[in-house]
NUVO-875029 format. One line per 8 residues: number of its first residue (from 1); their letters; for each residue x, z, y of C-alpha. Coordinates in steps of 0.25 Angstrom, whole numbers, plus 5000, padded with zeros to 4 digits. Example, Ala and Ser with C-alpha at 12.3 -4.5 7.8 and 13.67 -1.06 7.14 Angstrom:
% NUVO-875029
1	AS	5049:5031:4982 | 5055:5029:4996 .
***
This chain:
% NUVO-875029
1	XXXXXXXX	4986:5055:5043 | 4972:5060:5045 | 4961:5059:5034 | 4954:5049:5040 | 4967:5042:5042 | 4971:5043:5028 | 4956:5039:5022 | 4958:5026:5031 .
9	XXXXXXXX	4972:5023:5024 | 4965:5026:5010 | 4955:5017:5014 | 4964:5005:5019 | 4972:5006:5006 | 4960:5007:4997 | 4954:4993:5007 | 4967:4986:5005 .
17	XXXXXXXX	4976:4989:4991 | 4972:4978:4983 | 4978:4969:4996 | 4991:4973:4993 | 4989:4977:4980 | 4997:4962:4975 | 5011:4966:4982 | 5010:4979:4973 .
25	XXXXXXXX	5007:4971:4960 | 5019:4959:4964 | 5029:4969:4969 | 5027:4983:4961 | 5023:4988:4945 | 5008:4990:4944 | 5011:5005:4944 | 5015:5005:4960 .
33	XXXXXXXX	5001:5001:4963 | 4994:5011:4952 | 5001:5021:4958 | 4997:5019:4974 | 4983:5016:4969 | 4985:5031:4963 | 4989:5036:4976 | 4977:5031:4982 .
41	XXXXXXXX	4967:5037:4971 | 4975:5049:4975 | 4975:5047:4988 | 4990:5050:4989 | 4994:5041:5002 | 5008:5046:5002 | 5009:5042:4987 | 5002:5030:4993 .
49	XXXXXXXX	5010:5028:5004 | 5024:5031:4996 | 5018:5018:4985 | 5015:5009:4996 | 5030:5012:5004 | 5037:5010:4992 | 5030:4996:4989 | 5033:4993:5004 .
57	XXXXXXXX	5047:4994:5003 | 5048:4988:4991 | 5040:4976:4995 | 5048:4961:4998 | 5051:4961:5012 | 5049:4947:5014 | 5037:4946:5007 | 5032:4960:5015 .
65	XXXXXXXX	5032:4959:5027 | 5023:4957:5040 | 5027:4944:5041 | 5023:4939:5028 | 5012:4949:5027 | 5006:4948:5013 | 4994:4950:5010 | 4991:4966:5009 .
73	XXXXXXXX	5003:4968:5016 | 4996:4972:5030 | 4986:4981:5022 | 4999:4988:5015 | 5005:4991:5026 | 4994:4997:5034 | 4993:5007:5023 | 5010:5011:5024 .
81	XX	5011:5012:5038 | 5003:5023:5043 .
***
């Protein structure tokens, strides 16, 4: 990922966290997000990225999914899949 490329996904995450912020605070302890928010102040994307990939896979499929698409989840997963 180029620097450019990589302020762009900084830029994305800080444009759209609080979107899903709420699937962190139903699903996970507090700490989870504190510690991506971290990450960001950091600006440690594969700490970021290793966060958000965990959160992924331990999301409800049948509430997760394209087909349901909750609200945040298209701005989530923009941000995972480089």
């Amino acid at each position: 990922m180029t620097e450019i490329e990589l302020a762009a996904w900084y830029f994305n995450f800080d444009r759209n966290h609080r979107k899903f912020k709420w699937f962190f605070d139903q699903y996970f302890p507090s700490q989870i997000w504190d510690n991506l928010i971290e990450a960001r102040r950091l600006e440690n994307q594969d700490e970021m990225l290793s966060i958000m990939n965990g959160v992924w896979f331990d999301l409800p499929d049948g509430r997760f999914n394209i087909m349901e698409n909750p609200s945040g989840w298209e701005e989530f997963l923009a941000l995972i899949e480089l």
